[in-house]
N, C-alpha and C positions, 0 to 999 in steps of 0.2 A: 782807703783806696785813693792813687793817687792818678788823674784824670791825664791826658793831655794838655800842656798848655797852648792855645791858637793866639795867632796874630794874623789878622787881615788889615791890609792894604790895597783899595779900590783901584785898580788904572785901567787904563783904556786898551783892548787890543782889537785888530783887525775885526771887524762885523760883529763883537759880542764883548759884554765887559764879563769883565775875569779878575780873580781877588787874588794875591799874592798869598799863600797860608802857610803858618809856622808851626812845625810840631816839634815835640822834645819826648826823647824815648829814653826811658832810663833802665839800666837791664842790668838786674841783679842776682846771682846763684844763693838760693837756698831752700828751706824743706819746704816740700806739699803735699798736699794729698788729694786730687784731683778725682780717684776711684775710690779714695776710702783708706790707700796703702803708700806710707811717704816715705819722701825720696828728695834728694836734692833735684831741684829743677828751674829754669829759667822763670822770673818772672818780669813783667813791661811794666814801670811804673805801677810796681805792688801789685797786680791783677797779672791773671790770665784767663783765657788766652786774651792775648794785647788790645789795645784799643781800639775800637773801628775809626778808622778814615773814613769821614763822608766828606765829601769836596763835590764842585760842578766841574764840568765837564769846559776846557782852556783855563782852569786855574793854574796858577805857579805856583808850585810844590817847594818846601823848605823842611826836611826832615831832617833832624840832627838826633845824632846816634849819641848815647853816653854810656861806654863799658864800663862798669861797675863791677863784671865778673873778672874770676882768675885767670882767662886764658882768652885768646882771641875772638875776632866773631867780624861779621857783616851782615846786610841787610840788604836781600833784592828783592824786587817788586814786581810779584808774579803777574807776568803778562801785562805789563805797561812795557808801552813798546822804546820808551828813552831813546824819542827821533831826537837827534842831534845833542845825546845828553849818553854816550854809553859810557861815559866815570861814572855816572849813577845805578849803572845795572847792577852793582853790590858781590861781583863774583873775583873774591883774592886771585890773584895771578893771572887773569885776565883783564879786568877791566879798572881796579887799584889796590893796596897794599890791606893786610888786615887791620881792624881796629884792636891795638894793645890792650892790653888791662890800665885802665886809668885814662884812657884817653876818650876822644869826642868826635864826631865824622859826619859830616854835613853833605845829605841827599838832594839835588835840586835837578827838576825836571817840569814839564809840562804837562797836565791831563789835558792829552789830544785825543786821548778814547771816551769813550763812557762805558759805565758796564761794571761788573763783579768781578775786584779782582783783589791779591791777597799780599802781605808781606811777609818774610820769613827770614831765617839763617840761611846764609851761603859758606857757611867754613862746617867741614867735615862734617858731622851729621846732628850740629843742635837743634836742629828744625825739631829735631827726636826728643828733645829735653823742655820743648813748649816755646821756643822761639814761633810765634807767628801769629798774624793777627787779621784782619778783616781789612778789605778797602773797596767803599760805594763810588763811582764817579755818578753825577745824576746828571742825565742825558741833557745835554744844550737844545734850544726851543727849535733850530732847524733841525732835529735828530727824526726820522720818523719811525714812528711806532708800530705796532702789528697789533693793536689789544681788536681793532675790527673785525680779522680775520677768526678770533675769536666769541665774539659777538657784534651784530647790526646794532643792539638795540642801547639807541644814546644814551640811557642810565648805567648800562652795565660798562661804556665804553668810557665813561667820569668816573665811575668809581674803580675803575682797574688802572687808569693815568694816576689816580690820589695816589691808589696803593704803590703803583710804582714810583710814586713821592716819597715813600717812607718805609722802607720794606725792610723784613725782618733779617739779617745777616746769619747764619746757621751755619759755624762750623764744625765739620765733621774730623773727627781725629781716631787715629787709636794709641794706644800708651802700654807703655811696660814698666816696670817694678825696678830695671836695670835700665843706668841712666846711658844715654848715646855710648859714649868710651868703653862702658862695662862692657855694652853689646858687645861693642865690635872685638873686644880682649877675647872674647868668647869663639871667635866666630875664628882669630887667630890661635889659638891655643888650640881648638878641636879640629881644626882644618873644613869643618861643617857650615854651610849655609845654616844660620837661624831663620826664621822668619816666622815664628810663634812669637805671639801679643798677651798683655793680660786682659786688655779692657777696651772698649769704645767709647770714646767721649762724644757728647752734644754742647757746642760750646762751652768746653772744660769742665762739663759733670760728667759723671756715667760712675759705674762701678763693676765687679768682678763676678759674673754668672758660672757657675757650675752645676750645668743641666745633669751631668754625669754620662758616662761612657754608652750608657742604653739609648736614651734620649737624643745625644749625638749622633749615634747611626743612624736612628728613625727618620733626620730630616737630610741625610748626607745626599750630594745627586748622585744619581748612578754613574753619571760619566767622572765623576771623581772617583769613584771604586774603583772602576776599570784602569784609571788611569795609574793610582798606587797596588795595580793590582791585589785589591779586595786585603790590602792587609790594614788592618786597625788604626783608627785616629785615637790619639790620646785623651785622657779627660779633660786634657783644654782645648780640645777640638783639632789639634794639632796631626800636621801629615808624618808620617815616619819618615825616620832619617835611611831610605833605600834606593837605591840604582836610579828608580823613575821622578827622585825627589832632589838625588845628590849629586848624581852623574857618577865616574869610575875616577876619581882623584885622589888617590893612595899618596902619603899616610891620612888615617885621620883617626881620631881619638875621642869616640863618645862619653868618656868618662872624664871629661875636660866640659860639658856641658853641664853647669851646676843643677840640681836637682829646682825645678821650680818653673826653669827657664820654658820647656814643651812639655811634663806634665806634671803633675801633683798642683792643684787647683784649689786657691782658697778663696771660698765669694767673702765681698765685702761687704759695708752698710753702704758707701760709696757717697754719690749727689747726685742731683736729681735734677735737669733742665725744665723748667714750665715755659709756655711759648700763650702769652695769653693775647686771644684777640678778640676783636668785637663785630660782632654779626648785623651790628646797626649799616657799618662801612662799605657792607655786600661782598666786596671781595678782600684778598688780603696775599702780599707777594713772598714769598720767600728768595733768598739766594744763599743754595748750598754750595759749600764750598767745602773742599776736600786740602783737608792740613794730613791728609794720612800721611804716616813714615812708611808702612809698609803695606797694609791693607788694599783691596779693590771692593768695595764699598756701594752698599746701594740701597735709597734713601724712598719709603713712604709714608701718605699720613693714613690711617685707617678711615672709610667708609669717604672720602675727599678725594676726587679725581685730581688734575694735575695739569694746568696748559703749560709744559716746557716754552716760553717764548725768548729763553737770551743763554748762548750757552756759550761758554768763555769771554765772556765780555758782553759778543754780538747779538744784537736779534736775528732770530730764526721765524719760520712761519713755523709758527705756534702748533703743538703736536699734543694731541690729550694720551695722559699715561698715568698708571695708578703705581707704576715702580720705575723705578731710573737707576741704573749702575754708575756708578760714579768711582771712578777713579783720579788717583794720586795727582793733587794740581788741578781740578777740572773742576769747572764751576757752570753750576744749571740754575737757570728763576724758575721759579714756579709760580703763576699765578693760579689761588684757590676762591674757588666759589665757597661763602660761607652760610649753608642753607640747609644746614644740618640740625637739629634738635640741640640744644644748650646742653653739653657735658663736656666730658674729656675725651680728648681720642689720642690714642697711641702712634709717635710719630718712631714707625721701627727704621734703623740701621745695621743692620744685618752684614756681613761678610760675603761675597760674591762667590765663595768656595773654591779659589783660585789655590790658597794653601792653609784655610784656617775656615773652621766653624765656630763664629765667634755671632754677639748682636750685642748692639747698644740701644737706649732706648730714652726716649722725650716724652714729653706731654705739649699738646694743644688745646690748652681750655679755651671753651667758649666765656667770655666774659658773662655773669651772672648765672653761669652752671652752678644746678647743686645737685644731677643725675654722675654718681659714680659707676654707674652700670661698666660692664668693659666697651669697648669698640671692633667691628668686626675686621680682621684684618685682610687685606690684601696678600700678603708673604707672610711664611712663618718664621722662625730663630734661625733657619740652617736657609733664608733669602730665597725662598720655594713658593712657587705660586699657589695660595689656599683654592683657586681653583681655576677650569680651565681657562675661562673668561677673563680672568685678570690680565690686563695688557700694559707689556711693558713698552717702554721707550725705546724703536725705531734708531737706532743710533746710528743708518746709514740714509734716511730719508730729513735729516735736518738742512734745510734748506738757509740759506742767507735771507734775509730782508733787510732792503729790498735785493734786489740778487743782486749779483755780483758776477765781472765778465772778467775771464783772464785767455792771455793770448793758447792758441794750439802749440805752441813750441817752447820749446827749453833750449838754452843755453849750454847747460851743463848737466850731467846726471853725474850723480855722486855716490857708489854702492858701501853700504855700509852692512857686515854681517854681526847681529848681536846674539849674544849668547856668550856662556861662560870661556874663559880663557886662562889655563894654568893651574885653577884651582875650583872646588867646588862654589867657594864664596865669593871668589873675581871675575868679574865682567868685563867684558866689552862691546864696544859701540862700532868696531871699525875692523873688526871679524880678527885682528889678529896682534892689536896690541892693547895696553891699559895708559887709560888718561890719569895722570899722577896730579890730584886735587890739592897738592902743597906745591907743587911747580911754580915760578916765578914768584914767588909770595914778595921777595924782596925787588924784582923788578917784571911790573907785569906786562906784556904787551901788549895793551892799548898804548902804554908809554915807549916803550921800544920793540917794534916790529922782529928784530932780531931776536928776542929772547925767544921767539917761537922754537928754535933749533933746541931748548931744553926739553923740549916733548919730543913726542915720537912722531918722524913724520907722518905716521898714519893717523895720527890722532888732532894732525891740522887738514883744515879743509881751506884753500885759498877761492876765495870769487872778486869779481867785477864788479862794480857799480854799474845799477842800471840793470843787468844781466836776470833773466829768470833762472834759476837752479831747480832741479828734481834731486829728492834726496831719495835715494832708494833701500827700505829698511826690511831685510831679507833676516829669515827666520829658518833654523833648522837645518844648520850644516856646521855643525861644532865637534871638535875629536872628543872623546869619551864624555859624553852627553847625550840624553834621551834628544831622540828628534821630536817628540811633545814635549814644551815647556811654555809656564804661565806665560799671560800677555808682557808685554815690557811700554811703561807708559813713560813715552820721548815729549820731554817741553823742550820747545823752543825761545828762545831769548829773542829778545828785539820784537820784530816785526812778525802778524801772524800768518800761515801758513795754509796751504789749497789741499785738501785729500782727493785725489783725481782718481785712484783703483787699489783695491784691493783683492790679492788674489791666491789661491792654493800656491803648494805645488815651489819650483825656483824661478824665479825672474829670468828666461835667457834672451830677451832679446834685446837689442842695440841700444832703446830708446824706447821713450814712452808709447811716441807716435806711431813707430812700428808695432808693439805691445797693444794698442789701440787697433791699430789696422784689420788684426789677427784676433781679437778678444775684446768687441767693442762692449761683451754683456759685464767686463769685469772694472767697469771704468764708469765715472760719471765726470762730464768736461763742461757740463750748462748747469751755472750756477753752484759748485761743489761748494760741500764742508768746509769753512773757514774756522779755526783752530789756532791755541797755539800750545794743546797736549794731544800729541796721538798716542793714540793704545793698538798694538798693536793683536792680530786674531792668536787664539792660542786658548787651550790644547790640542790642537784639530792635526797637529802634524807640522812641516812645513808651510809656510807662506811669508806674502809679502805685501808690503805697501809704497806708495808712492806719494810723496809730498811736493808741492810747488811751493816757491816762495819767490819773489822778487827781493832783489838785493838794491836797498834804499835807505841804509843808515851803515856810512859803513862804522865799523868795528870791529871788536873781539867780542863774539856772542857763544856762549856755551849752549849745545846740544845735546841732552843728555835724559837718561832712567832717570825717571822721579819716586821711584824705589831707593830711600833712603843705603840701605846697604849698596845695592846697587853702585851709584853715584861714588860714595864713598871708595868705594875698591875697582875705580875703574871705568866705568860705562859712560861715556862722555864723548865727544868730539868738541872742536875749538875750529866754529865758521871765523874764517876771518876773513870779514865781507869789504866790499873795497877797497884790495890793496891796492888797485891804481889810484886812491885819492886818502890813502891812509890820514885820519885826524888828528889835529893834536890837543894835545889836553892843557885847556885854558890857562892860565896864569892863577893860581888860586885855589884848583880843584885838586894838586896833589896834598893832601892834608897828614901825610907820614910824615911820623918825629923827622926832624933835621930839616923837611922842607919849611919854607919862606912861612906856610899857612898851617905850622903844625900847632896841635892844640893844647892846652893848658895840660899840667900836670892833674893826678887823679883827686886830690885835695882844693881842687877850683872846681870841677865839676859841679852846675847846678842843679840842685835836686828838684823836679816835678813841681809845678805849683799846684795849689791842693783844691783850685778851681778852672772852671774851665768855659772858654766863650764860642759858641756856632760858629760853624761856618757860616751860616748864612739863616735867615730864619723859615727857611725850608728846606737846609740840607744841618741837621745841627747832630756834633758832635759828642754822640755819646760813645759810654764806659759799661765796660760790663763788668758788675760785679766779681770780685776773686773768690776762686774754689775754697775749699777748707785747708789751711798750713796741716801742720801735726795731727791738731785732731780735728777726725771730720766731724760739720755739723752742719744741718739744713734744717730754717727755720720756716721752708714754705711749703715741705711736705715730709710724710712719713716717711721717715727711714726706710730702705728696703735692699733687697740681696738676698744671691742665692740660690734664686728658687729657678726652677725650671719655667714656669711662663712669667711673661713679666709681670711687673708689679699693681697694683689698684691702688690710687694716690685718694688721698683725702684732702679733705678743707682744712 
């Protein structure tokens, strides 16, 4: 395994000192076996998934990219906001060119956040192929906290700050058998949406369950029957390819979908995640974080309640929940009390039933367990609440802390209708055209404003500096498509974002404020949801939402389905935020062959050093171990797969 290598350099800035830190990413294509079943796939400096970032909160970021792979790539850094740095947001043909095979691409920004946030691919869908990795900011000493609102009592309020000193990083994934390219060949050859998975990963183990077709309906919700009108899921849990799955997009060609791909199901031995912690410490933090490609995801630990207190970065006032849906991009903390009996307990990932009954699956030892008993669970395989008591996570009463105040008026409202356009497996973001994700590759507009004219004017959004905008994300008016379709989970780039209403039905009126005037019960304006992934409601029919944002870094910032396929065939807009004070891109920062700072050929390229130094000696630098290449093997627990409930691990 080969680690990150860091360099800090101590200086001085404004009210807090802050370290300069260096990392080096080395990204190489070849086989793994992450469920048990290989395949070519990305790996970061020999491991996956990539290395966690821990840094503090005003450090100077130094990230240099080294493509080692056969075909393009970039790096953006989910929800860091790159105030006065958007060359660093990492997105080809907006923000800079991509990185070639053989070359080298140097990230440099500021942590002006704190919080849970993640790195990934920005070129067509390698995020799908294991590009991505983990990033802690740990909160600066004026940052305040919420662990009180959780408990008065001053031992439990020291040992929930510790744990938020060191907390566990948990990425959730899901993965298929066919690498990003094969997908998408698929999806053009058959004219068919895919979105059948093999497997769920917990930081890059999991493996391939086949409950079998009886099993699968037992735990299916009824509102997913109704909705594929009661015809059959496959035996990988998969929705049929009909009317209320595919829309009316003639031709298309089922027998261009290779067998394997939505059903004929093989379990694997796969890997195993253990999450070991220690019950001396009293509590203990998690931050999940969703690398899904295509999944809506949601994350418990058995017989362990759950304070939500930081979700996209922010603190929220802390919300007790025994499940949490988590979708694509969205990142929840979870502070646990650990005051449970010494064993193991089942930490399930389950599938949201949006278009797959899939689950993956972890472990939490208590440190010095030796009761293998099972653990009682909260949800079953098909993300169903084992009973009625179990309470999930409130996803519209997540409040800011401390709150947060934003003006009653907008600027600009900007209506955006999504939903497929042309084809069964093409999207859009802007109701009536498609954002072409290879556009300006060779000149992107952060560097020339004018290249905008190579998109489609509907797919540029122009704003102000200074200016508030309302984005308005309207669901369910699309020609030959069901008016139910899954949620569509919109990240935002740059700066994060206000959820002020959400509502059935179509958006008709002027403005928010009117919209408010007339329907104050479908709006929250004190204090809202701070963000910078919305998901939008669905399957319910029509509806809509509303986004605030202030425009304060300008740029070219992409808006877009974090639905891997999605993204890739379209579903996108391109804010481009302060045309009146458009930036220019420093002396230095354009780092493409022929410019002044292009970087060594692929034969200078330095390889990873093979140790590695903390950030800091309470924020340090670790590596997590790589899955199995070819053949799997796990030397910390029993093998397992297969079975219809999950597995019983031993010592």
């Amino acid at each position: 395994m080969a680690p990150l290598k860091t360099i800090l350099a101590i200086g001085l800035v404004p009210l807090a000192w802050a370290k300069s830190v260096h990392f080096d990413l080395n990204l190489t294509w070849q086989k793994g076996a992450p469920d048990g079943n290989a395949r070519e796939m990305i790996f970061m400096n020999d491991q996956f998934p990539g290395p966690e970032l821990r840094i503090d909160q005003g450090d100077d970021v130094e990230f240099v990219v080294h493509n080692n792979m056969p075909f393009n790539t970039s790096i953006h850094f989910h929800g860091i906001e790159q105030h006065n740095t958007p060359w660093s947001d990492g997105v080809p043909g907006l923000t800079q060119k991509p990185i070639e095979p053989g070359r080298s691409w140097t990230y440099r920004w500021k942590a002006t956040q704190y919080g849970t946030y993640w790195y990934h691919a920005h070129a067509r869908s390698e995020l799908a192929d294991g590009l991505y990795g983990p990033i802690w900011i740990n909160p600066g000493p004026e940052t305040l906290d919420p662990f009180h609102l959780i408990s008065t009592n001053p031992t439990d309020i020291a040992a929930m700050q510790k744990a938020e000193k060191n907390p566990h990083l948990v990425m959730l994934s899901d993965w298929d058998h066919l690498t990003a390219a094969e997908y998408q060949k698929v999806q053009e050859d058959s004219g068919i949406n895919i979105f059948c998975m093999d497997s769920i990963l917990i930081n890059g183990r999991g493996a391939v369950y086949c409950p079998g077709t009886t099993n699968i309906s037992s735990v299916e919700l009824p509102y997913l029957k109704s909705a594929i009108d009661n015809q059959p899921l496959t035996d990988k849990g998969c929705l049929p390819n009909i009317y209320e799955t595919q829309g009316d997009f003639p031709p298309t060609n089922e027998a261009k979908v290779p067998q394997g791909l939505n059903s004929g199901c093989k379990p694997t031995t796969g890997s195993h995640e253990i999450i070991k912690v220690n019950a001396d410490h009293g509590w203990v933090s998690f931050k999940f974080i969703s690398a899904a490609a295509m999944k809506a995801l949601m994350f418990s630990i058995d017989e362990h309640p759950m304070y939500i207190y930081e979700v996209d970065g922010s603190y929220i006032e802390p919300q007790l929940a025994e499940s949490v849906a988590i979708f694509n991009g969205e990142r929840y903390a979870a502070m646990v009390k650990l005051d449970k009996p010494y064993k193991d307990y089942t930490i399930r990932v389950p599938d949201t039933q949006g278009d797959q009954v899939i689950s993956g699956f972890a472990t939490m030892r208590y440190q010095g367990s030796d009761n293998i008993y099972p653990s009682q669970p909260y949800v079953d395989y098909g993300g169903r609440n084992t009973s009625a008591s179990v309470k999930a996570l409130d996803q519209r009463a997540m409040k800011p802390y401390p709150p947060v105040t934003i003006p009653k008026h907008a600027d600009q409202l900007v209506n955006l209708t999504l939903g497929r356009w042309g084809s069964s497996y093409t999207w859009t973001a802007s109701g009536n055209a498609l954002y072409d994700v290879m556009a300006n590759w060779d000149d992107p507009i952060l560097y020339d404003l004018d290249a905008k004219n190579n998109l489609a004017d509907q797919v540029t959004i122009q704003t102000k500096n200074g200016t508030w905008v309302d984005l308005l994300l309207q669901l369910g008016d699309m020609p030959n498509t069901p008016a139910i379709q899954a949620p569509h989970v919109m990240h935002k780039h740059s700066n994060k974002g206000f959820i002020l209403g959400v509502g059935p039905g179509f958006f008709h009126w002027a403005s928010t404020e009117e919209a408010y005037a007339e329907r104050p019960d479908l709006f929250q304006l004190d204090n809202p949801q701070m963000r910078d992934t919305f998901v939008t409601i669905g399957p319910t029919g029509p509806t809509w939402m509303i986004v605030r944002y202030q425009v304060v870094n300008p740029g070219p910032f992409l808006f877009h389905c974090h639905i891997e396929t999605h993204l890739s065939n379209g579903m996108a807009v391109a804010l481009l935020d302060g045309v009146d004070v458009w930036p220019q891109v420093p002396a230095g920062e354009d780092q493409s062959p022929g410019a002044d700072q292009g970087q060594p050929p692929h034969s200078s390229i330095p390889k990873p050093q093979s140790t590695s130094t903390p950030t800091s000696s309470s924020t340090p630098l670790y590596t997590r171990r790589p899955p199995p290449k070819a053949t799997p093997t796990d030397d910390k627990v029993e093998p397992y797969g297969g079975s219809w409930h999950e597995p019983q691990h031993h010592h």
